[in-house]
N, C-alpha and C positions, 0 to 999 in steps of 0.2 A: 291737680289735687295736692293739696296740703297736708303735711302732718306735722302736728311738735312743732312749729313755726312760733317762737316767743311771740307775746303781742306789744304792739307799739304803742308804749304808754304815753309820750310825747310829742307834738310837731317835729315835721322835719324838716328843714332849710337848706334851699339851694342843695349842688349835688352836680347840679344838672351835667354839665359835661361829664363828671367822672360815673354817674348812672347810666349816660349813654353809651360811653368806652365800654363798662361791665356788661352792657345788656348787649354789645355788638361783639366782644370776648364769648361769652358762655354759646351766643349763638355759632361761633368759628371755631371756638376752641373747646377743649374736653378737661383742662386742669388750668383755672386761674385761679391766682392767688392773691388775694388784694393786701399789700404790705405798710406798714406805718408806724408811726412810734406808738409811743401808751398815751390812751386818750384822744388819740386822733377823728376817733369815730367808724375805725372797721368794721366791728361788729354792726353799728347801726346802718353802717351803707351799706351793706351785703342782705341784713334784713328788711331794709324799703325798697330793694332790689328785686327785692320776691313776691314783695306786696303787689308790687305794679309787674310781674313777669306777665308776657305774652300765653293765651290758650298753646295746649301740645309741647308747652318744655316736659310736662311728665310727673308723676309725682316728686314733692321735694321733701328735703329729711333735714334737720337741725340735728348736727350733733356740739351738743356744748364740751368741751374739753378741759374748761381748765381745772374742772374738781379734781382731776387725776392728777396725782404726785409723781405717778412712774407710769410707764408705758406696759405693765402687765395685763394690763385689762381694757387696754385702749381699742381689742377689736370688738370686743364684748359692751364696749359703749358704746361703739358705732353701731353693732347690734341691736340695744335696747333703745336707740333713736331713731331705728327705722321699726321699731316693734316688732324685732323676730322674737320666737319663743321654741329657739332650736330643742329640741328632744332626740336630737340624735350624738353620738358620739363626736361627733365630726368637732373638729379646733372652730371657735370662731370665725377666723379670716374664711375658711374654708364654708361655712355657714352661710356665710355676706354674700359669698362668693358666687352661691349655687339660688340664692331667693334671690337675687340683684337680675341675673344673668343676662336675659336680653330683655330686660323691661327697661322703658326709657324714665330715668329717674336724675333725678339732682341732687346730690346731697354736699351739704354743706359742713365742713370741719369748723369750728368755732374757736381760736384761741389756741394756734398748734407751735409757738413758740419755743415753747418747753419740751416739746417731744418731737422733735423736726426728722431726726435720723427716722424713727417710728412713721411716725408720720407719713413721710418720705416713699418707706416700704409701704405700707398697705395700701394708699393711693397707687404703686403703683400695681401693685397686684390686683387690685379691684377694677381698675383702665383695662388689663390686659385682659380681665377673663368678661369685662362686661362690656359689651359693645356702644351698647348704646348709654352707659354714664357718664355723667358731667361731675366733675367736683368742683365747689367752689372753697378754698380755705381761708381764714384768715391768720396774719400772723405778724410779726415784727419783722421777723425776716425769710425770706423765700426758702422755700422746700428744698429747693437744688435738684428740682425731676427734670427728667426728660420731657420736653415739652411743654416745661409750665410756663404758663403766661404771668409774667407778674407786671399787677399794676398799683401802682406806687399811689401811697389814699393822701395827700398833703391838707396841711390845715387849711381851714375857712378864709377866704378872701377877705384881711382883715376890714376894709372899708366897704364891703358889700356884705356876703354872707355873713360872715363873723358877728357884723353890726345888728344884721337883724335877727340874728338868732339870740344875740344878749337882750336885745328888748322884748323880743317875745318871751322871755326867761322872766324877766324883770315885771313884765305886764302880768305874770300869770303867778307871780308872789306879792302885787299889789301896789307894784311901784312903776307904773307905765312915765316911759319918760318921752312927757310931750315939746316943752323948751327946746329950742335948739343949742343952748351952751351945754344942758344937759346930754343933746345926741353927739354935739360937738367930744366932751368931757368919755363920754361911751363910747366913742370910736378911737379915741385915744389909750383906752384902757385896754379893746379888742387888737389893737395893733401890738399894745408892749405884752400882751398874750399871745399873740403869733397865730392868732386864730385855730388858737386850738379849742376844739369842742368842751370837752371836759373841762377845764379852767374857764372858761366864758359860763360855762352852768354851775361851779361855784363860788365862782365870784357873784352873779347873781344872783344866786340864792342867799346871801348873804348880805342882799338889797334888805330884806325883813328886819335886819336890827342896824342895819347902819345906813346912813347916805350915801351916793353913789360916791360925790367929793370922799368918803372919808373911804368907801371902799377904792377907790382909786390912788390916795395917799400910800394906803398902807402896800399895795400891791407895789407901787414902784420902791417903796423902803426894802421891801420885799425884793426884789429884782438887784439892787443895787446892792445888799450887803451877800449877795451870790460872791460879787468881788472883794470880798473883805476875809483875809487869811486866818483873820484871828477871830472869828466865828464858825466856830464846827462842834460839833458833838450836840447828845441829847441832852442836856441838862436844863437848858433853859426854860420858860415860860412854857413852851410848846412841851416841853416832856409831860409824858399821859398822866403824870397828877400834879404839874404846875409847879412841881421846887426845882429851885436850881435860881443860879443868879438869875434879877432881871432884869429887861430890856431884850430878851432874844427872837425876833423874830424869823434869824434864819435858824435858830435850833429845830425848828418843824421841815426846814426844808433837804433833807439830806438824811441819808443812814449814817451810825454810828460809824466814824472816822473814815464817811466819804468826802472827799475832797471838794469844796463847794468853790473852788476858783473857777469857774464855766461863764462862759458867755450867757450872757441872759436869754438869747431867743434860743436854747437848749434848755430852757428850764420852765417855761410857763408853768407845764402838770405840776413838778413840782411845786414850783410855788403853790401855785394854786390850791395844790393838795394840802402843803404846811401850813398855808396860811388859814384854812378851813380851819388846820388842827388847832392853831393858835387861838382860833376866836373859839373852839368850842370851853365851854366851862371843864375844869380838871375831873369831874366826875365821868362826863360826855368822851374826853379825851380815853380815859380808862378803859370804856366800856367799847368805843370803835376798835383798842387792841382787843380785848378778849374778844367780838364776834369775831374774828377774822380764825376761830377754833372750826367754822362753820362749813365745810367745802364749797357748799352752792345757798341755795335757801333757808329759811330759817323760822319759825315763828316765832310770837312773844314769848308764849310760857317755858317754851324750849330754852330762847335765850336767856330769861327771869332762873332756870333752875342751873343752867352751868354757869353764867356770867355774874352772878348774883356773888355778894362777898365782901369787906371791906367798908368804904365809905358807898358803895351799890348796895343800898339794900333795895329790897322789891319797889319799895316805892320811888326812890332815885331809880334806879333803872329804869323802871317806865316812864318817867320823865325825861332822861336821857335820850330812851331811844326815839320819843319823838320828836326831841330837842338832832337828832341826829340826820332825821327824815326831814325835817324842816331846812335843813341846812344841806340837803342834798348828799350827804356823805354815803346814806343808806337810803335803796331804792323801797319801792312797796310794788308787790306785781300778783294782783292775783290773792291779797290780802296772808301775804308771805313777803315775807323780809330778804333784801339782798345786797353786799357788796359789791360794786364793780370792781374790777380786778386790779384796776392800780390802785382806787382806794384799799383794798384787800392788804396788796404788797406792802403799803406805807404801813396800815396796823399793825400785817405781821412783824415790821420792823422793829416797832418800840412794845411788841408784846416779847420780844426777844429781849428788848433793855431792860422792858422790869425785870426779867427772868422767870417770866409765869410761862412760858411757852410747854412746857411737862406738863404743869400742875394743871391748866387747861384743858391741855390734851387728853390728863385725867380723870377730870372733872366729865369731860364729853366722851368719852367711852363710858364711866359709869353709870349716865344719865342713860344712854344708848341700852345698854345692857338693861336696867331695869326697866325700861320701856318693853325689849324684847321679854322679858319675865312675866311680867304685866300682860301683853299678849298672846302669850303661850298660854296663859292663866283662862282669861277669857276667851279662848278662841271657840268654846263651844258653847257661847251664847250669845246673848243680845248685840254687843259690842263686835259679832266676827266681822262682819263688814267693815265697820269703820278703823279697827285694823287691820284689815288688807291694805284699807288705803292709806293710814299711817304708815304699814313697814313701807308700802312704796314709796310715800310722799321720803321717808328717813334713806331713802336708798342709799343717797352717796355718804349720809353719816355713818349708818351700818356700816359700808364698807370704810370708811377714815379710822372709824375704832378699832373694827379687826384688824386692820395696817398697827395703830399703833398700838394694839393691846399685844399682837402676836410676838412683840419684839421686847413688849415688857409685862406681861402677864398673861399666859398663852393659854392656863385655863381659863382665864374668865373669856378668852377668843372661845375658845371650843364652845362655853355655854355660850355666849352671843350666838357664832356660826349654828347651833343644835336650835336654838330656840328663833331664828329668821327662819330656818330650812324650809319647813314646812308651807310659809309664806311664800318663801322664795321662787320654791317648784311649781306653785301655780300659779304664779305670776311673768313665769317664765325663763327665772334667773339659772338657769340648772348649771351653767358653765361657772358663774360664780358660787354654785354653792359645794360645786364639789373643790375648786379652786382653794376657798379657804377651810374645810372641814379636811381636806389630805391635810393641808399645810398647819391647824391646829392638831391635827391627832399626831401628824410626825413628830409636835416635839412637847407632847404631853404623854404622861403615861401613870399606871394605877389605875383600880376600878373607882368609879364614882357615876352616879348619875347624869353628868355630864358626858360622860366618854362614851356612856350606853346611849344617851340620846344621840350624839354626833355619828356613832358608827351604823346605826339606824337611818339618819338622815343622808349619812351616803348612800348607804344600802338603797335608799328609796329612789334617790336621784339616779341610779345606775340602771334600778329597773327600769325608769323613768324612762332612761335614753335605749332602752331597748338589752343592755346588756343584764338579761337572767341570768345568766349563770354566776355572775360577780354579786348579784344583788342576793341569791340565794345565799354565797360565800358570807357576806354583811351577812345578813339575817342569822345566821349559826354563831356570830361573833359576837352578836346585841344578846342572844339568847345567852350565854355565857357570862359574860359581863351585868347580866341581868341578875343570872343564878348567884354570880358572887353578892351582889348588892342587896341580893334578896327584894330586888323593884317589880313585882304585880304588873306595873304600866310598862317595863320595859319588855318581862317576856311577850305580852300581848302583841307589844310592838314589833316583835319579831315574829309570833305569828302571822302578824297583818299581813309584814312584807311578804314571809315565802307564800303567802296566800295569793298574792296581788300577782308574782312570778308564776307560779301555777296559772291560774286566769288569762293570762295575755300568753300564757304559752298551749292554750284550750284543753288542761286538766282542772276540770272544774270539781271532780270526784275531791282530786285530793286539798285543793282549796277549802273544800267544804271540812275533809276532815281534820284537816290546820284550824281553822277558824272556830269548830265546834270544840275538838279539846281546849284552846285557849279559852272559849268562854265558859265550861263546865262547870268553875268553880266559885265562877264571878257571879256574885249575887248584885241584884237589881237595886243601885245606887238611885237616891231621889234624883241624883241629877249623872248624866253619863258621863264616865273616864273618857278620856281622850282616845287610849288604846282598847279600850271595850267598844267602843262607839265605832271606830274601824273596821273591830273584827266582827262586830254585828253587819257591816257591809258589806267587809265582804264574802260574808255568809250569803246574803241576799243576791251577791254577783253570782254566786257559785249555785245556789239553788234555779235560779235560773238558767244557767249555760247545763245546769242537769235535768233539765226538762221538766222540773217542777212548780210549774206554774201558780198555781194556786195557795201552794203553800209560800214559792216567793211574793206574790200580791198582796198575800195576808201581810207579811213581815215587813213589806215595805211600807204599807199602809200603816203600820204603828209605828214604826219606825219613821218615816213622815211627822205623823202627827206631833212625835213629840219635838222633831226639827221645827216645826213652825210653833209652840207653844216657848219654845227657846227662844226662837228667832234666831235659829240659825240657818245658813246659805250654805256652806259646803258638804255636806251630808246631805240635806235635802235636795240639793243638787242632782245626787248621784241616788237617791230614791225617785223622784223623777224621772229621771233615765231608765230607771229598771220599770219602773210602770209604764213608759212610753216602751221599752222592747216587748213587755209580756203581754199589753194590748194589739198589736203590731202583731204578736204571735197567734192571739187567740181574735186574730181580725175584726178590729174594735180601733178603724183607725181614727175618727173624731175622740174618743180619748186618749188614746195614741198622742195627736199633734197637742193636746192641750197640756197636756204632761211634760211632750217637747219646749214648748214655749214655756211655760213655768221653769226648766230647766236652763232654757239659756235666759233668760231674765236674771235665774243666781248666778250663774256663771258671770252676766255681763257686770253683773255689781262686784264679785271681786276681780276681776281681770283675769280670769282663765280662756285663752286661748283654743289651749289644748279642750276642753271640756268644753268648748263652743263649738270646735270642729265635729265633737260626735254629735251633742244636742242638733245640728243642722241636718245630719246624714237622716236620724230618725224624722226631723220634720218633713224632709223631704220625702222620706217610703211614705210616713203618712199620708199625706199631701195626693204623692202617686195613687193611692190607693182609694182617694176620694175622689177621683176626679178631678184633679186642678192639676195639670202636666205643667202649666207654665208656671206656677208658682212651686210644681216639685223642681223645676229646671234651674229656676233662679236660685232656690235652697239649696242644690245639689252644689251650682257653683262657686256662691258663697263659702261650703264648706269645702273646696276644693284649695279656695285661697285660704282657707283657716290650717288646713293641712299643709301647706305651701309657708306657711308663715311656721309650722312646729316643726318643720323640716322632715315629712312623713307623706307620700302618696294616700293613702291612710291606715289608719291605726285601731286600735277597740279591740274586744274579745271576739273571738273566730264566730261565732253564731249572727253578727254582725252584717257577716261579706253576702250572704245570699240574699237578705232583705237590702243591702244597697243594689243589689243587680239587677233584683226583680224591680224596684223602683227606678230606677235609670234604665230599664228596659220597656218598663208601661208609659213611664212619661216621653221617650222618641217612640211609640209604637203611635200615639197620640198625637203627637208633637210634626211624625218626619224628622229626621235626621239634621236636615237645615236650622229648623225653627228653634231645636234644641239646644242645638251649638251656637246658637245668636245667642238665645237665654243663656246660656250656661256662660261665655265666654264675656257677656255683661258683667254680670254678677264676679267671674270670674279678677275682674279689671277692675273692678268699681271698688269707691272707699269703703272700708273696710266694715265701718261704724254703721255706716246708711245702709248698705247691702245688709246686716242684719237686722237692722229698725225695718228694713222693706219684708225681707224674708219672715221674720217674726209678727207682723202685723196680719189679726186674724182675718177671715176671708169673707167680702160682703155677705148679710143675711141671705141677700137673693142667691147668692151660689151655694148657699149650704144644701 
């Protein structure tokens, strides 16, 4: 079973032998590391490595590495690449630690270079406490663990491989070379490249506007002035807007006052890379520095609003960047824009010679920031869905701006960090979102609307992870900071939370009477507050866990209606849910389970986890309660792994636990004990995604 596995955009050539070393290592060994310079093609051999693995290696996990700048949150990336959505206190590693445990899994490190010492450690604590894990890393240079197998990735056999991977390059940008002086001239090219991957794909790609002769010329001019002493620095042609003296071909190949005396078969990428740089036009050049603001992917309009500037206007730019794609510099995957990493390094080089490397950074934090603004804004309408899947899809930008706003504008982090939070927690980021919301409020201070949003959004994340009494402490601090500001939305905000703490600790009484004072005074807006719209919930949590059924059906039911006349998903979510508990209660389990499925339908659209875990428990009692033991069995242990994945045996308000037992006790009365545990331990094991399309898929007419 697969998960987060990139997809492979391109053929892949030869391997053969170093595919069969890797697939006869991972089968013997428990830590290999395939090592190699930049451009070699690690990453790509370790992903067609995966494609073609053997049934019973176990599930496998991609974690991409190289967004990270520092090794702060390197377990919490490893985290959100195998899809935990921890909700307990516990540190990360520790997290990894306890859902890994003896499941047979794979997971792969991607690009661990830069964080090797890091690295190093959590590989080896994750070996130790998981029996049955594999890692596989990639890296330039080995880990230095105990145990590591490291296998050396070397370039393409320039007169076999190497050759037919440039023509398949060349064939699939329109210039198939069929002549033989031409395969001749092309195997010539592949050797004084060293058969390196990355340099054979853009020198090819650069078949599109020249001849192969003339790309071969310049490649060896290329090569040759590596040895010439009085060619260095960025000035020449190749610098990212094209002044400086001319005639420089090696100005692209090298950083500012690196010594380019080197032997040429050290230099292919380079070249390769400079020489890319050299033929792209000076505008093209510009705009490959400024994406490199990007940490990982990227789309158009994102790059059009922070790269945008100067001789870039909108409409250069979009020509550029397909003038960039054409030429191989920038990937497309997925209809998302992406650096490879050594092209990355070379941009961020000469985005450092302009000296725009700030002004970028601040350009993409503030782009960042108002994005998160914008969806704070509409989170309680039409639009909530497709921002979930923006903050997510923005993840590793969120976090590069809070890095770099925290060091040079720490409130506008707080408002970043306050206006993700909410996104965050149900998406399952809770380890980062208290991470950066301490590390903004410690060195911000003053009341502001910002401060009251951020100490709320800890407060939430604290309940979140089980800790009430700390989440109560927030909520008395948001309420304070509220009063100074004189913010409506922010006292409500603190009612919600000590509301929500009450609930999950089974005082529903006094939930109810948190919730009712906050809303006492709040008059019926055409469209609902974000903090009104909470404490209306959880009013409707609380009138239910008080036994007042009727009166919570009614309020959910309007409350409903006006979520779906929104089109919103996370409130309807958890109306749903209360109407699936109060038919469940008042034995009404076919609307019971359809209330269920409606429920995890919104949850599945924004990524909540957590809120899948319950949505299954009630389809499951429903389910029990209809007669269908083997599809409550199979619900039961869908959400057993969904609890397993929030890091909670499970969770929910106390009125909860007796309709799971009664239902897990009708479905093995039905079932036998055996048949159950098959089911359950299925479902239990099985991906993630399909175990709930299975579980959620309603039950033939004939068995109704």
């Amino acid at each position: 079973m697969q998960q987060n596995i990139p997809e492979e955009t391109t053929s892949f050539v030869g391997r053969a032998a170093e595919l069969a070393r890797l697939a006869e290592a991972l089968r013997e060994q428990r830590l290999v590391t395939l090592v190699g310079g930049s451009g070699v093609g690690k990453s790509r051999l370790a992903l067609h490595a995966l494609g073609t693995a053997q049934p019973g290696v176990g599930s496998i996990y991609w974690a991409d590495l190289w967004p990270l700048r520092s090794d702060e949150l390197l377990a919490a990336t490893v985290a959100d690449a195998l899809g935990l959505s921890d909700h307990t206190p516990r540190i990360p590693l520790d997290a990894l630690c306890g859902w890994v445990a003896d499941r047979a899994v794979l997971l792969v490190l991607d690009s661990c270079e830069h964080l090797v010492p890091s690295c190093r450690h959590l590989v080896g604590e994750l070996l130790t406490a998981c029996p049955q894990l594999t890692v596989l890393t990639t890296s330039r240079e080995p880990l230095g663990a105990i145990r590591e197998t490291v296998l050396p990735v070397p370039p393409l056999a320039p007169g076999t491989e190497a050759l037919a991977l440039f023509q398949q390059r060349a064939e699939a940008v329109g210039r198939p070379l069929r002549e033989v002086p031409e395969q001749r001239l092309a195997a010539e090219l592949c050797a004084r490249l060293d058969g390196v991957p990355l340099a054979l794909e853009l020198a090819a790609a650069q078949l599109r506007h020249h001849t192969l002769a003339e790309t071969s010329d310049r490649i060896r001019s290329g090569l040759d002035l590596l040895d010439d002493p009085g060619r260095s620095g960025p000035g020449g042609p190749s610098g990212p807007t094209g002044s400086g003296p001319p005639g420089g071909a090696a100005a692209g190949l090298s950083g500012p006052g690196e010594e380019l005396r080197r032997p040429a078969r050290h230099s292919a990428v380079r070249t390769a890379v400079g020489w890319s740089h050299e033929l792209c036009r000076p505008t093209e050049r510009l705009l490959w520095a400024r994406l490199t603001v990007f940490p990982a992917g990227f789309d158009g309009g994102l790059a059009e609003q922070v790269c945008s500037g100067g001789p870039l206007t909108s409409g250069e730019l979009r020509s550029c960047l397909a003038g960039l794609v054409n030429k191989s510099v920038v990937t497309v995957e997925g209809g998302r824009y992406r650096l490879l990493d050594s092209i990355r390094e070379y941009g961020r080089m000469w985005l450092r010679e302009l000296g725009e490397t700030e002004q970028l950074a601040t350009r993409h934090a503030a782009a960042i920031v108002e994005l998160s603004r914008q969806a704070r804004t509409e989170w309680p309408g039409a639009r909530q869905q497709g921002w979930y899947e923006r903050i997510e899809e923005l993840y590793h930008d969120v976090r590069e701006a809070l890095r770099f706003l925290l060091a040079s504008d720490p409130a506008a982090a707080l408002e970043l960090a306050g206006n993700v939070a909410f996104f965050w927690v149900c998406c399952g980021h809770l380890y980062e979102t208290h991470h950066y919301l301490e590390l903004a409020l410690a060195c911000t201070e003053g009341s502001s609307e910002a401060r009251t949003r951020g100490l709320w959004s800890l407060g939430l994340a604290r309940v979140l992870h089980g800790d009430h009494e700390s989440g109560r402490a927030l909520a008395e601090l948001t309420r304070r900071e509220a009063d100074l500001a004189r913010n409506e939305e922010g006292l409500r905000g603190a009612a919600y939370l000590e509301a929500l703490a009450a609930l999950l600790a089974g005082r529903p009484l006094a939930a109810l009477a948190t919730a009712d004072a906050a809303l006492r005074d709040t008059g019926r807006a055409p469209e609902p507050a974000f903090g009104s719209t909470l404490c209306r919930l959880a009013r409707l949590f609380a009138l239910t866990g008080a036994g007042r059924l009727k009166e919570a059906r009614r309020e959910a039911e309007a409350l409903r209606r006006e979520c779906v006349r929104l089109g919103e998903y996370w409130t309807r979510s958890y109306t749903d849910y209360q109407l699936a508990l109060i038919a469940l209660f008042e034995d009404r389990p076919g609307p019971a389970g359809a209330h269920a499925r409606d429920m995890l339908d919104a949850k599945r659209r924004i990524g909540d986890r957590f809120g899948i875990a319950l949505g299954l428990e009630l389809l499951a009692a429903a389910q029990a309660r209809e007669g269908e033991p083997e599809r409550a069995a199979l619900a039961y242990g869908a959400a057993a792994q969904h609890w397993e994945i929030v890091g909670h045996p499970q969770r929910g308000t106390p009125e909860v636990a007796p309709l799971r037992d009664e239902g897990q006790a009708a479905a093995r009365a039905r079932l036998g004990d055996a048949e159950y545990e098959a089911l359950f331990r299925e479902a239990l094991h099985a991906d993630r995604d399909e175990v709930l399309a299975r579980a959620t898929r309603p039950a033939p007419e004939s068995r109704r």
